[in-house]
PQR file with spaces between the fields and no chain letter, atoms N, CA, C, O and H, PARSE charges and radii, in Angstrom:
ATOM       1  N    UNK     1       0.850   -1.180    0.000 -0.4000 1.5000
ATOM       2  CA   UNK     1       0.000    0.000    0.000 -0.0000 2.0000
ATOM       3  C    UNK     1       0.889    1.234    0.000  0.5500 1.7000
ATOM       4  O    UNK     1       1.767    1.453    0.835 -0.5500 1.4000
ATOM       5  N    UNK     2       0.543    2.076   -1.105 -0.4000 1.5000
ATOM       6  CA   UNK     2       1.676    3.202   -0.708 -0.0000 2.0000
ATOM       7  C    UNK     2       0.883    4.124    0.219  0.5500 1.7000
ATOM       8  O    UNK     2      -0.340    4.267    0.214 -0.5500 1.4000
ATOM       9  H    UNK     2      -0.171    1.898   -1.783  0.4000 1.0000
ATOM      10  N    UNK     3       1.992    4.877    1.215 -0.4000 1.5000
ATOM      11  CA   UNK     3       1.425    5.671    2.196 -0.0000 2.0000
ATOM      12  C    UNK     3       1.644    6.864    2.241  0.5500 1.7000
ATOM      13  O    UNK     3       1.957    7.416    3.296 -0.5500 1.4000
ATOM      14  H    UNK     3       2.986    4.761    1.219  0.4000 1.0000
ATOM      15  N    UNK     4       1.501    7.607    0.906 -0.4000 1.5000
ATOM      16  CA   UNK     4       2.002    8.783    0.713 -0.0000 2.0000
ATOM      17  C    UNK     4       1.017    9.862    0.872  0.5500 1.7000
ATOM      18  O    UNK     4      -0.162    9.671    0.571 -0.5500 1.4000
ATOM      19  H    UNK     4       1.246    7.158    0.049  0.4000 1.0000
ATOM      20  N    UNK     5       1.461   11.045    1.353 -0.4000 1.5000
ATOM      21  CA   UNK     5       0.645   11.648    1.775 -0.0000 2.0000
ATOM      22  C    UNK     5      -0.920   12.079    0.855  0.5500 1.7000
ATOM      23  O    UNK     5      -2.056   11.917    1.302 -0.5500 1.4000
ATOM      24  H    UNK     5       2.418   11.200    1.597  0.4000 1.0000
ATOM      25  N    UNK     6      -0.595   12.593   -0.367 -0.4000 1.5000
ATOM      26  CA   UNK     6      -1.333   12.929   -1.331 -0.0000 2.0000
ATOM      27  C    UNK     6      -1.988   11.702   -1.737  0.5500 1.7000
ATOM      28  O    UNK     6      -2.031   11.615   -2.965 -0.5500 1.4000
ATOM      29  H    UNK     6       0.327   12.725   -0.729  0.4000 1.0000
ATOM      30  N    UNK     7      -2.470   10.807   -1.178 -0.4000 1.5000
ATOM      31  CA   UNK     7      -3.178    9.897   -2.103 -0.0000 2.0000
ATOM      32  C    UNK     7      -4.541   10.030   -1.681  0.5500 1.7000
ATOM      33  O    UNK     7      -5.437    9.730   -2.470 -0.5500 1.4000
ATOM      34  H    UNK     7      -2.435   10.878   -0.181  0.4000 1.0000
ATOM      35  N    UNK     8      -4.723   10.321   -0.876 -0.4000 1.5000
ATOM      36  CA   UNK     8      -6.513   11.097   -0.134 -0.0000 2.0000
ATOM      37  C    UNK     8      -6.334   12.538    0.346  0.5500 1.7000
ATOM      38  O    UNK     8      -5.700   12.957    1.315 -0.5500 1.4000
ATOM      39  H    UNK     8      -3.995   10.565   -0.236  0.4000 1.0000
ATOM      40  N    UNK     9      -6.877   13.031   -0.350 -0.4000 1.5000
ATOM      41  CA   UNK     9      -6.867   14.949   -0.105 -0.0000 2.0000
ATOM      42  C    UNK     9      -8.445   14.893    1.085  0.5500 1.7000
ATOM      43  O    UNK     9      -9.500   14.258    1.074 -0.5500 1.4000
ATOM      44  H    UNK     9      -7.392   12.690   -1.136  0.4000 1.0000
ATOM      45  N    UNK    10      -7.864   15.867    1.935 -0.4000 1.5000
ATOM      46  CA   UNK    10      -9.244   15.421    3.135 -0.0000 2.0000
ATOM      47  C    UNK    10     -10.396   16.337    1.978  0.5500 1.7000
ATOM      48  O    UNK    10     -10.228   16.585    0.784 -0.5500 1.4000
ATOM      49  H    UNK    10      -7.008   16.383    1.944  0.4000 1.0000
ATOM      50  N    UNK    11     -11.185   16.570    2.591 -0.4000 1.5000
ATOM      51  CA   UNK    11     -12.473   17.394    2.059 -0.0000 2.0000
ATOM      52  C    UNK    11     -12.148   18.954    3.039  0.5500 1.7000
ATOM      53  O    UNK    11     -12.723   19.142    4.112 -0.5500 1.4000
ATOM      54  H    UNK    11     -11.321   16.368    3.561  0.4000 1.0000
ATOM      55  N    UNK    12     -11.317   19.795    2.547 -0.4000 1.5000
ATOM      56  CA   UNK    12     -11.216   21.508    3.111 -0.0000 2.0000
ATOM      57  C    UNK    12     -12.717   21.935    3.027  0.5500 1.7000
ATOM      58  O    UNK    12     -13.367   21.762    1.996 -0.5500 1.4000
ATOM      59  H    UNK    12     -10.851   19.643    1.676  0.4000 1.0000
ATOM      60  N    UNK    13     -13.326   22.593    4.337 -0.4000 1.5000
ATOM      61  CA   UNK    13     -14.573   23.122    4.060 -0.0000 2.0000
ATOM      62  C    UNK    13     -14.061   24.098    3.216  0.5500 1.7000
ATOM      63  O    UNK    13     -12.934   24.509    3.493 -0.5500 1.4000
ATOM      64  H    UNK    13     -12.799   22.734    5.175  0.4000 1.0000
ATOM      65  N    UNK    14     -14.781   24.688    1.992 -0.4000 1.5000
ATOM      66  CA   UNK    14     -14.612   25.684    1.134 -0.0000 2.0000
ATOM      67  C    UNK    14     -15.532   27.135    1.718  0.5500 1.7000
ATOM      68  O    UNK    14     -16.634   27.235    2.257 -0.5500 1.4000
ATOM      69  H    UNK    14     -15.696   24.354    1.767  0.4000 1.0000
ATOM      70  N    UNK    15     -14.451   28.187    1.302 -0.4000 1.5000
ATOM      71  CA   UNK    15     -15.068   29.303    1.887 -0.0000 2.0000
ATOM      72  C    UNK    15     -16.254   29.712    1.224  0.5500 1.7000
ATOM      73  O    UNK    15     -16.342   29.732   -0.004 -0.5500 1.4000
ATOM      74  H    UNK    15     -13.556   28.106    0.864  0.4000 1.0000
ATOM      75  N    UNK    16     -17.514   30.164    2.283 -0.4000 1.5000
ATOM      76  CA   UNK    16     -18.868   30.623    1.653 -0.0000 2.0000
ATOM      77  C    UNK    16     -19.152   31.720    1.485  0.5500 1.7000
ATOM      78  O    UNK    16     -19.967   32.142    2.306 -0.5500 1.4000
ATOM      79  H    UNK    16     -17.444   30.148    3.280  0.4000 1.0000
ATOM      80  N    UNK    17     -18.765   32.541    0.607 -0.4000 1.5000
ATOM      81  CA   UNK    17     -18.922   33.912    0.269 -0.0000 2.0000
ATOM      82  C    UNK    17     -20.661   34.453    0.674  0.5500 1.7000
ATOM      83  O    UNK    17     -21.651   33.827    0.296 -0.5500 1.4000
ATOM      84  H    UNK    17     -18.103   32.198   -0.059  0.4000 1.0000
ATOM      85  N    UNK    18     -20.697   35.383    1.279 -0.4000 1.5000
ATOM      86  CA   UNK    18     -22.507   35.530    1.654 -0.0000 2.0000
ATOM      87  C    UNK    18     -23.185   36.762    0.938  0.5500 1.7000
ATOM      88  O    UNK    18     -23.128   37.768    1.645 -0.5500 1.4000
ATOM      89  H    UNK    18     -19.892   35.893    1.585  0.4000 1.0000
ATOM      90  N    UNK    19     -23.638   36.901    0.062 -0.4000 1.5000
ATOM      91  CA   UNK    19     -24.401   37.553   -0.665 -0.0000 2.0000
ATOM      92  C    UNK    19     -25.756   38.286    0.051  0.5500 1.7000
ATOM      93  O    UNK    19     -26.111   37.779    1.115 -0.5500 1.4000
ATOM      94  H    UNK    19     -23.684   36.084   -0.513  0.4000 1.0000
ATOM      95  N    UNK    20     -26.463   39.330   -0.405 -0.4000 1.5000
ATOM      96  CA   UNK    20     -27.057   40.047   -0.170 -0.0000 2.0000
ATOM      97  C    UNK    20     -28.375   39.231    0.878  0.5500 1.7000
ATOM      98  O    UNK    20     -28.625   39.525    2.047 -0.5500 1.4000
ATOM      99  H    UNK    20     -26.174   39.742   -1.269  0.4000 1.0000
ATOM     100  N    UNK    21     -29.158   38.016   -0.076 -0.4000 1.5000
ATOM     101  CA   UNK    21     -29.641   37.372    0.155 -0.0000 2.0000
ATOM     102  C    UNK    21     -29.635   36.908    1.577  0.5500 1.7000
ATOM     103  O    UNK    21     -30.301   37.337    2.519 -0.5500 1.4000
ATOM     104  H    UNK    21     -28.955   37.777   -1.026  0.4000 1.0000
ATOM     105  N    UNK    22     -28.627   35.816    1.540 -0.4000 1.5000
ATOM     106  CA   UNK    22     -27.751   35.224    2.734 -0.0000 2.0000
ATOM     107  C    UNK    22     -27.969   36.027    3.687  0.5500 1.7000
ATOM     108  O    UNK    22     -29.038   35.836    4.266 -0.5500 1.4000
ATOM     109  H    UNK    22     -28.086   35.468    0.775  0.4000 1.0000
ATOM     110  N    UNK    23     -27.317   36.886    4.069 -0.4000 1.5000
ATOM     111  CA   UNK    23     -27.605   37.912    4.973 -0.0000 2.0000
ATOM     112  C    UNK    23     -28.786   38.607    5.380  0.5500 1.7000
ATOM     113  O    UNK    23     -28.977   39.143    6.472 -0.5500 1.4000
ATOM     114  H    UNK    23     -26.449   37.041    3.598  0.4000 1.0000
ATOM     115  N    UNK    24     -29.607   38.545    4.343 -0.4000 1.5000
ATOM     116  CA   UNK    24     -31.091   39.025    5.195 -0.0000 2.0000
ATOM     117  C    UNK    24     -31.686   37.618    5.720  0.5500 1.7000
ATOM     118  O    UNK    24     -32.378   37.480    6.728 -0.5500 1.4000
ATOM     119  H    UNK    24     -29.451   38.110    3.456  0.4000 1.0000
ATOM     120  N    UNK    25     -31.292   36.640    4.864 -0.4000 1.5000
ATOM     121  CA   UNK    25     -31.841   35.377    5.519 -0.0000 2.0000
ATOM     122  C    UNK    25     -31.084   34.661    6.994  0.5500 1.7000
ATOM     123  O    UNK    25     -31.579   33.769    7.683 -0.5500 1.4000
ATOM     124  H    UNK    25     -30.729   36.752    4.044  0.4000 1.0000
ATOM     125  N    UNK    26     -29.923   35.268    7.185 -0.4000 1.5000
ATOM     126  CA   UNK    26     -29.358   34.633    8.761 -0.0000 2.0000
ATOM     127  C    UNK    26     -29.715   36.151    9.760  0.5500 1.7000
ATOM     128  O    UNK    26     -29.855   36.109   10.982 -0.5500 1.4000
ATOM     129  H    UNK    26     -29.521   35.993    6.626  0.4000 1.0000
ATOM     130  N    UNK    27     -29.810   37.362    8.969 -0.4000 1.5000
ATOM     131  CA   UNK    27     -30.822   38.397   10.314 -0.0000 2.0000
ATOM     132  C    UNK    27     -32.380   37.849   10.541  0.5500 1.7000
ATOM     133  O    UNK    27     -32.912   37.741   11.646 -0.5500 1.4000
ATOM     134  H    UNK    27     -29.696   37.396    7.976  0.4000 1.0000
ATOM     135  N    UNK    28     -32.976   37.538    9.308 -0.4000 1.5000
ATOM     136  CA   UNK    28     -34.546   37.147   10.200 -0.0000 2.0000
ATOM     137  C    UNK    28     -34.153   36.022   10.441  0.5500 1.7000
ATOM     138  O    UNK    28     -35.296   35.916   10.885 -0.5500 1.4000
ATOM     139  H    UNK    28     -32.544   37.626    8.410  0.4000 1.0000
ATOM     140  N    UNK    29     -33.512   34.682   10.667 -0.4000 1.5000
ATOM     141  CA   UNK    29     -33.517   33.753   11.403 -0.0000 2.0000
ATOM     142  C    UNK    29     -32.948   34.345   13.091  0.5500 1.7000
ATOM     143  O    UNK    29     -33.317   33.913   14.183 -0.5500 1.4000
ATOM     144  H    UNK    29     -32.583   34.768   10.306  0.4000 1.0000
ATOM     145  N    UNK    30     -32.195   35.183   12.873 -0.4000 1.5000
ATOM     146  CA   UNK    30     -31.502   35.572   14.073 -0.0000 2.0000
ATOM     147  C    UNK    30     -33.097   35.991   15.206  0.5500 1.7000
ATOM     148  O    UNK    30     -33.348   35.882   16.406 -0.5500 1.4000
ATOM     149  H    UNK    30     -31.895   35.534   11.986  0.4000 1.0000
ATOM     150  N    UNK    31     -33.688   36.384   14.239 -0.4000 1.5000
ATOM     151  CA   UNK    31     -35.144   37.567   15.415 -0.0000 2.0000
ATOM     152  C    UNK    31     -36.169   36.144   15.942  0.5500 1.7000
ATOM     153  O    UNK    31     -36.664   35.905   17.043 -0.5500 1.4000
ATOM     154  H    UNK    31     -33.484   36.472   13.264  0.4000 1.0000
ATOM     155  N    UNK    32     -36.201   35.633   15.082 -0.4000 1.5000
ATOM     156  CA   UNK    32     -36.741   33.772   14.927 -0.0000 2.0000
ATOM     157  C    UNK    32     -36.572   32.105   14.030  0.5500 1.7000
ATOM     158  O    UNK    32     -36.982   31.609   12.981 -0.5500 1.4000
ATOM     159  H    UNK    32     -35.798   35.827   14.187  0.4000 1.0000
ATOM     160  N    UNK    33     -35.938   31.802   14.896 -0.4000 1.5000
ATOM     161  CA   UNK    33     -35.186   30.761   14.179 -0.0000 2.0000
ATOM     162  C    UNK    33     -36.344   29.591   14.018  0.5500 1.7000
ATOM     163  O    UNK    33     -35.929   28.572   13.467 -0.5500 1.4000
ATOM     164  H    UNK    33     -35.605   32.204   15.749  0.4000 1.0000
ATOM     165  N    UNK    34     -37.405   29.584   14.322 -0.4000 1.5000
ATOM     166  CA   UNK    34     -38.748   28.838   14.395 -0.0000 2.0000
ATOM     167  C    UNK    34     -39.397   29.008   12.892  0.5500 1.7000
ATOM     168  O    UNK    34     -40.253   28.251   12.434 -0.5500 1.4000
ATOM     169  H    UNK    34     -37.743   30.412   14.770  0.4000 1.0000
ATOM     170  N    UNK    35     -38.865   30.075   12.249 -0.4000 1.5000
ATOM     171  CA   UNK    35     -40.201   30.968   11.041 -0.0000 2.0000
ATOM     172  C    UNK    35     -40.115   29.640    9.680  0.5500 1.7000
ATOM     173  O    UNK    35     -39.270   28.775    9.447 -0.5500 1.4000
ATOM     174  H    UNK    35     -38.170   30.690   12.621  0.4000 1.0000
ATOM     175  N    UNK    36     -40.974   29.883    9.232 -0.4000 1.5000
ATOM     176  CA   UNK    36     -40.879   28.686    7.707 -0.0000 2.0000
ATOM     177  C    UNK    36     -40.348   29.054    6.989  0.5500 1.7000
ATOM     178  O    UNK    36     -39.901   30.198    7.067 -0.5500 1.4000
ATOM     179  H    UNK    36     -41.661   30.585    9.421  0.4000 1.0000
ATOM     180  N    UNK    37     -40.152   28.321    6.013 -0.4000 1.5000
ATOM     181  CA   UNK    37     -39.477   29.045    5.090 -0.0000 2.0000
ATOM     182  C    UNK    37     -39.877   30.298    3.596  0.5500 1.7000
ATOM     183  O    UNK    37     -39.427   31.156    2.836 -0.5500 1.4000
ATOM     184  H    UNK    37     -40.516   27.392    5.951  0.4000 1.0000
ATOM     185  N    UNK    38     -41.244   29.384    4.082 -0.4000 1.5000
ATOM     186  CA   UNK    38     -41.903   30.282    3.317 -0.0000 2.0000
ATOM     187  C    UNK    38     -41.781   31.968    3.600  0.5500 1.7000
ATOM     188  O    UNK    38     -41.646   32.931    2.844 -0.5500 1.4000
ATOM     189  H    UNK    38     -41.610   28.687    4.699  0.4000 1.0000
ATOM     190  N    UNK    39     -41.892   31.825    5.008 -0.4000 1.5000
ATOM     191  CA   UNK    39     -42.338   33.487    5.945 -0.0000 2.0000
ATOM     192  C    UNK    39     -40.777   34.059    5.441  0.5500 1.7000
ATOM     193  O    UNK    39     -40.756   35.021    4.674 -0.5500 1.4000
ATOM     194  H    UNK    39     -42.002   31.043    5.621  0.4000 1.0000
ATOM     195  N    UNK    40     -39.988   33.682    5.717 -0.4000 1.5000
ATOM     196  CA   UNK    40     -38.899   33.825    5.360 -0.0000 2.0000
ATOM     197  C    UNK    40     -38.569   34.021    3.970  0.5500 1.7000
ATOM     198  O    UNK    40     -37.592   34.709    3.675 -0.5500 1.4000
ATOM     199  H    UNK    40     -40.005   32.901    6.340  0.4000 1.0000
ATOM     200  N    UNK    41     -39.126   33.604    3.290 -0.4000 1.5000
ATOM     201  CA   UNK    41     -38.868   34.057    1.826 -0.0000 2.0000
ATOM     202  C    UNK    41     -39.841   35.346    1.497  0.5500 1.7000
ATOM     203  O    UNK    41     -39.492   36.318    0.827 -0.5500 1.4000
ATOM     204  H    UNK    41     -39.919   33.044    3.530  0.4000 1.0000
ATOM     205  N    UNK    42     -41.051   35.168    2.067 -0.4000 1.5000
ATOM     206  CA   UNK    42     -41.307   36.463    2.069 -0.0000 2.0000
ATOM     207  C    UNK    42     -40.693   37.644    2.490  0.5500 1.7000
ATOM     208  O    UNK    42     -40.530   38.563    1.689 -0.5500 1.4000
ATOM     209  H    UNK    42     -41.335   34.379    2.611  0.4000 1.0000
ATOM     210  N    UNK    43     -40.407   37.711    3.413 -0.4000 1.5000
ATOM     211  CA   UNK    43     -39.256   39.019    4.158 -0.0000 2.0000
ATOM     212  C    UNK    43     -38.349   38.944    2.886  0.5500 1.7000
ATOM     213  O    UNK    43     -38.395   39.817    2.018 -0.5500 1.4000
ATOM     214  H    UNK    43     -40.540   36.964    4.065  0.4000 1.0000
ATOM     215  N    UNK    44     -37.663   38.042    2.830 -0.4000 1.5000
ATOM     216  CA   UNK    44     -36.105   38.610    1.867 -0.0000 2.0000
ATOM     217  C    UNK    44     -36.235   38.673    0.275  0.5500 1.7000
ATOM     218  O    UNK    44     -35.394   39.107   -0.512 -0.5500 1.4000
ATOM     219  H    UNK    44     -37.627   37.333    3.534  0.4000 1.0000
ATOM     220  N    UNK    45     -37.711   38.043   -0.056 -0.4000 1.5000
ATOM     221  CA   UNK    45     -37.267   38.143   -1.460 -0.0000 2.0000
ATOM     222  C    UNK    45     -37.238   36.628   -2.222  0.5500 1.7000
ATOM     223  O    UNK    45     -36.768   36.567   -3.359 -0.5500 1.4000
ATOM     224  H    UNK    45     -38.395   37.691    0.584  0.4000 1.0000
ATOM     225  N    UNK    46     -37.505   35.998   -1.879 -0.4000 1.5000
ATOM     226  CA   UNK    46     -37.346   34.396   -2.431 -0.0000 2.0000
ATOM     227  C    UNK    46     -38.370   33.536   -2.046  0.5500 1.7000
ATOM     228  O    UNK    46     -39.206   33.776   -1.176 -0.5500 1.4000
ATOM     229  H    UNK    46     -37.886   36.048   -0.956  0.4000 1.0000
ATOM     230  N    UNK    47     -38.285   32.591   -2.677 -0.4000 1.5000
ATOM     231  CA   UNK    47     -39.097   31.461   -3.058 -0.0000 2.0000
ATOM     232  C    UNK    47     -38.780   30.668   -1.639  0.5500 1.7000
ATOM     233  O    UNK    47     -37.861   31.047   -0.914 -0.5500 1.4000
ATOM     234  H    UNK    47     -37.605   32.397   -3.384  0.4000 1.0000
ATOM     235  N    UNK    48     -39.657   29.480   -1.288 -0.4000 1.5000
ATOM     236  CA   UNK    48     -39.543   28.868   -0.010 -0.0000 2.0000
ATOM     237  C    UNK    48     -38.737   27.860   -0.675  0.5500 1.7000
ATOM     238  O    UNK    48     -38.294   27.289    0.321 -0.5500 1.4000
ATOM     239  H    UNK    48     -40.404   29.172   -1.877  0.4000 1.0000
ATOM     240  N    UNK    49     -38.267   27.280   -1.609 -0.4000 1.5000
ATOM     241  CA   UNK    49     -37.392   26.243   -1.919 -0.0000 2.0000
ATOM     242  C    UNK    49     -36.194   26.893   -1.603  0.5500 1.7000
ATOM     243  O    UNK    49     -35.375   26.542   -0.753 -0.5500 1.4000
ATOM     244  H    UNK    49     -38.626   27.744   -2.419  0.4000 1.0000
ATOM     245  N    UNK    50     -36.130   28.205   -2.603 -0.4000 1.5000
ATOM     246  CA   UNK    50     -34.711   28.878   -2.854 -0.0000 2.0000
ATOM     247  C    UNK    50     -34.216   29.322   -1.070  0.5500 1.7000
ATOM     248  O    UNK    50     -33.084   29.587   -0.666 -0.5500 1.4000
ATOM     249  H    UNK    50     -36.795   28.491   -3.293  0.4000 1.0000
ATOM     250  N    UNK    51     -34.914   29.296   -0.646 -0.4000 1.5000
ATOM     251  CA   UNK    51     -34.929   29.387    1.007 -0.0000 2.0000
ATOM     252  C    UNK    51     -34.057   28.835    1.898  0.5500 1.7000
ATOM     253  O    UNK    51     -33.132   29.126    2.657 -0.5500 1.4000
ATOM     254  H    UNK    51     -35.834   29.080   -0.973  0.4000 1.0000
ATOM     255  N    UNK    52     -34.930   27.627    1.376 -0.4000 1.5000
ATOM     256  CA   UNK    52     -34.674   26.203    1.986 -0.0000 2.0000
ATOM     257  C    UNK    52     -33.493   25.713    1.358  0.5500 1.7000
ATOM     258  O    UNK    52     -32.998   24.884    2.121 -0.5500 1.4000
ATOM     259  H    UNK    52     -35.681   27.391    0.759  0.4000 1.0000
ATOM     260  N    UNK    53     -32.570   25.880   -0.041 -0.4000 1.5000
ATOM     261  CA   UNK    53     -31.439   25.308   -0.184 -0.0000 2.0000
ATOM     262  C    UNK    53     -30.724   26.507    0.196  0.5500 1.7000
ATOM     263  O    UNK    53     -30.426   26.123    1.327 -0.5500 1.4000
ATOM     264  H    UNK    53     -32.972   26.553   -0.661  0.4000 1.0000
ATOM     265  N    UNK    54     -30.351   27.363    0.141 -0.4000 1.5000
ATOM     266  CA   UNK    54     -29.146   28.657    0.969 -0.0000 2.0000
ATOM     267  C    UNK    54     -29.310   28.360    2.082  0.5500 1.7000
ATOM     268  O    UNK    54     -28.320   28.666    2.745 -0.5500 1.4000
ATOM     269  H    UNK    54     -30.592   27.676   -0.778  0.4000 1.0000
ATOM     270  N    UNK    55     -30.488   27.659    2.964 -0.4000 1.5000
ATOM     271  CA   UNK    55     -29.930   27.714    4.660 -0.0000 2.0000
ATOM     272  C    UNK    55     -29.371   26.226    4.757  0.5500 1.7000
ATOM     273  O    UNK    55     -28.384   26.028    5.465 -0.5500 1.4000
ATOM     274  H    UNK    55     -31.293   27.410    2.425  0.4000 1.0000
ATOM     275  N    UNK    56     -30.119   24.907    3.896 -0.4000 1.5000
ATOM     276  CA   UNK    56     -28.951   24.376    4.096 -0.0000 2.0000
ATOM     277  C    UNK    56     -27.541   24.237    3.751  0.5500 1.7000
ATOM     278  O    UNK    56     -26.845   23.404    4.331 -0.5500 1.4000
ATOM     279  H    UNK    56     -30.921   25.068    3.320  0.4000 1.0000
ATOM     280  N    UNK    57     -27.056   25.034    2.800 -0.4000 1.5000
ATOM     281  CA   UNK    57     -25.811   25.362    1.938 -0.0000 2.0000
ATOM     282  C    UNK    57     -25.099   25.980    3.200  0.5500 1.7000
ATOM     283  O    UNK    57     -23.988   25.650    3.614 -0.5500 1.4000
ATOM     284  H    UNK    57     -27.621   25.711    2.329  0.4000 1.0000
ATOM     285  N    UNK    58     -26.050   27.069    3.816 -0.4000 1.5000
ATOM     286  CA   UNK    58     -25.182   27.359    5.069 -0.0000 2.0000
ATOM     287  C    UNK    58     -25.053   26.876    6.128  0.5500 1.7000
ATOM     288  O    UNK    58     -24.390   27.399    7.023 -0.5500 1.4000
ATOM     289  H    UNK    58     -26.953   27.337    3.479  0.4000 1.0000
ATOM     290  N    UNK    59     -25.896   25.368    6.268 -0.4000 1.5000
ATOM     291  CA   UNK    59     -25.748   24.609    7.301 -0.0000 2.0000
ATOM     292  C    UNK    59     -24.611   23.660    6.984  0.5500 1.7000
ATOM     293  O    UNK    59     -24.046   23.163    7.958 -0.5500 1.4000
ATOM     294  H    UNK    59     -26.435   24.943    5.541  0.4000 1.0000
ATOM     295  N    UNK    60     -24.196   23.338    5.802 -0.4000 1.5000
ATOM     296  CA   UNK    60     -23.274   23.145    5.647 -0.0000 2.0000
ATOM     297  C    UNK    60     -22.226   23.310    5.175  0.5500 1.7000
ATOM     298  O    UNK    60     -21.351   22.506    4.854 -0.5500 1.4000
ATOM     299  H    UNK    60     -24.655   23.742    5.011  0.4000 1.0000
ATOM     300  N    UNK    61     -22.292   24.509    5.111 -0.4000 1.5000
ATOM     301  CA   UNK    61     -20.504   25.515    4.922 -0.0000 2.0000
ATOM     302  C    UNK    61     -20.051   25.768    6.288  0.5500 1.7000
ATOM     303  O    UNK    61     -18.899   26.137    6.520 -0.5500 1.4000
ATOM     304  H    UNK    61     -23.003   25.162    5.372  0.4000 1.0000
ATOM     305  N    UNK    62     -20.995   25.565    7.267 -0.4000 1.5000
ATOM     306  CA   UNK    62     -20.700   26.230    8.933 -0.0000 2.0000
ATOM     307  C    UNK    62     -21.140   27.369    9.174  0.5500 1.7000
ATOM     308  O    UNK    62     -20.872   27.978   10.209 -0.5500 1.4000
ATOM     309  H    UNK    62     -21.931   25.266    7.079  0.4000 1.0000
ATOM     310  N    UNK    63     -22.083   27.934    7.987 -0.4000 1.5000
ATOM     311  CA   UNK    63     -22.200   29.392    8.812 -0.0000 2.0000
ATOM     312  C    UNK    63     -23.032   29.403    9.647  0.5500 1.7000
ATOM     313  O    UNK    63     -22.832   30.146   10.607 -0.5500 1.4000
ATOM     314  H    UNK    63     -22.300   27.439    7.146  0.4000 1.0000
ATOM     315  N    UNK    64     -24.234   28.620    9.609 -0.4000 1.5000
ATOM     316  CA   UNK    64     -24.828   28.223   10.890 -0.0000 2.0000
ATOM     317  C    UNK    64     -24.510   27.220   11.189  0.5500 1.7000
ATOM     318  O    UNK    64     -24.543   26.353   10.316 -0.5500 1.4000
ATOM     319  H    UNK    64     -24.397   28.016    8.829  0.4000 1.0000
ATOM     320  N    UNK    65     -23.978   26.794   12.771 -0.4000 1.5000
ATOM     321  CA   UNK    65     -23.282   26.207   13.576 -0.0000 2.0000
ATOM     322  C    UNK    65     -24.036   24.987   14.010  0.5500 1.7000
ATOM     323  O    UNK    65     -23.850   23.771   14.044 -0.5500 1.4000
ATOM     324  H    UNK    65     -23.951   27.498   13.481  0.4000 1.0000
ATOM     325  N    UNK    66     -25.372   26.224   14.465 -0.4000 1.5000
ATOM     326  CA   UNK    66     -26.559   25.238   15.421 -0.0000 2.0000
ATOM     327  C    UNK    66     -27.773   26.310   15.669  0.5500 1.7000
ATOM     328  O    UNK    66     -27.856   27.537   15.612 -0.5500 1.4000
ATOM     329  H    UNK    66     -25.523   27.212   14.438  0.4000 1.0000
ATOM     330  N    UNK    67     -28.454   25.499   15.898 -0.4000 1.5000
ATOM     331  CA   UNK    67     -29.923   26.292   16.479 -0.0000 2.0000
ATOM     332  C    UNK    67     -30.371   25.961   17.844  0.5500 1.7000
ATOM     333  O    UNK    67     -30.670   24.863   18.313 -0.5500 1.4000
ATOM     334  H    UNK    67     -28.386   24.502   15.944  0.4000 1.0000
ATOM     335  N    UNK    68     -30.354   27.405   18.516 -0.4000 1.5000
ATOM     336  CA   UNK    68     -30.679   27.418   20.523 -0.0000 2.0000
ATOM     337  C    UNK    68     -32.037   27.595   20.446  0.5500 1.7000
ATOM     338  O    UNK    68     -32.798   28.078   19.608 -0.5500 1.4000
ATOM     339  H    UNK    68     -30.111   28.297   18.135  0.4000 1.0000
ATOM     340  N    UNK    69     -32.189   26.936   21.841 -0.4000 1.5000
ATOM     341  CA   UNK    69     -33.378   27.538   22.688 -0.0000 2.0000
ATOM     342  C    UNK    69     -32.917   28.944   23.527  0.5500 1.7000
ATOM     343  O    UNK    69     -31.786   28.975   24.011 -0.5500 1.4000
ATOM     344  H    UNK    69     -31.571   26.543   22.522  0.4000 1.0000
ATOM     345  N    UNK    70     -33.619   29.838   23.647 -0.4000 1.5000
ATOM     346  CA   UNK    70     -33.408   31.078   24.572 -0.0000 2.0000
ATOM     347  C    UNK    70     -34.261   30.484   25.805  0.5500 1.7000
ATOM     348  O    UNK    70     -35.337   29.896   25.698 -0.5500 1.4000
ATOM     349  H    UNK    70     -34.538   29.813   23.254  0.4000 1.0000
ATOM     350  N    UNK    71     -33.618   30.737   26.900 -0.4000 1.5000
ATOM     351  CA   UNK    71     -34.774   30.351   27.648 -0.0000 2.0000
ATOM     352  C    UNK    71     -34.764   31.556   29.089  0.5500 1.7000
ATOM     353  O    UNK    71     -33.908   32.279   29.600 -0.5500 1.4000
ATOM     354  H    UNK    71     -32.744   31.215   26.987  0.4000 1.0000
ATOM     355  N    UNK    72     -36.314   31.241   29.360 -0.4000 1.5000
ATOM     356  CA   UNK    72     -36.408   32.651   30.404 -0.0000 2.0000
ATOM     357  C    UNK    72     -36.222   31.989   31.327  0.5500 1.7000
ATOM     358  O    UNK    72     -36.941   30.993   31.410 -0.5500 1.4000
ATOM     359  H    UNK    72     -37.009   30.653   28.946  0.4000 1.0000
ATOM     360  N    UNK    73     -35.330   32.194   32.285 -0.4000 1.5000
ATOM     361  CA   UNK    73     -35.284   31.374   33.782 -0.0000 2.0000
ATOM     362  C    UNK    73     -36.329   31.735   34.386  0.5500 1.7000
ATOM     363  O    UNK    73     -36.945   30.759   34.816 -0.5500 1.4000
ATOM     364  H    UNK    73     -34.746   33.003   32.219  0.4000 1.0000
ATOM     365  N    UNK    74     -37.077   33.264   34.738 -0.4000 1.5000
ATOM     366  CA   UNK    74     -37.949   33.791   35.465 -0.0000 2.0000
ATOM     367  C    UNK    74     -39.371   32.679   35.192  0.5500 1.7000
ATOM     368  O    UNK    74     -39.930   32.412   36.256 -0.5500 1.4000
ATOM     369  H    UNK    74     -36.577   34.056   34.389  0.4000 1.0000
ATOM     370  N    UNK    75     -39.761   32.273   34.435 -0.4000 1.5000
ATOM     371  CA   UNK    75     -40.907   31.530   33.702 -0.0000 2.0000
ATOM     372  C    UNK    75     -40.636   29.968   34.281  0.5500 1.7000
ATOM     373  O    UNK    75     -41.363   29.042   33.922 -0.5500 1.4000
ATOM     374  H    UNK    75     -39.307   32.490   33.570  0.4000 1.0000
């Protein structure tokens, strides 16, 4: 078996350049990360598909990490 380094190149996450779009779509997720995608395409401008593939494109470039609960301790 040769064991040279170059014979499997890992997978480099590639950098995700964020466009106009992108960015209105990770501020209204930021106000509610619950909204559809539809509601969401309304606010920015797009279709609920076209929605739905840029957030997962950015779920998997890393720009979104993860999705929290906020929670009220007082409650």
């Amino acid at each position: 078996m040769n064991n040279e380094k170059n014979d499997v190149q890992p997978n480099e996450p590639k950098q995700h350049v964020l466009d106009r779009f992108d960015r209105k779509i990770l501020g209204t997720l930021t106000e509610d990360a619950k909204q559809t995608f539809a509601a969401i395409g309304q606010k920015v401008g797009l279709s609920a598909p076209a929605v739905h593939a840029r957030i997962t494109r950015l779920r998997n470039s890393g720009v979104i990490s993860a999705t929290a609960a906020r929670l009220n301790g007082a409650a």
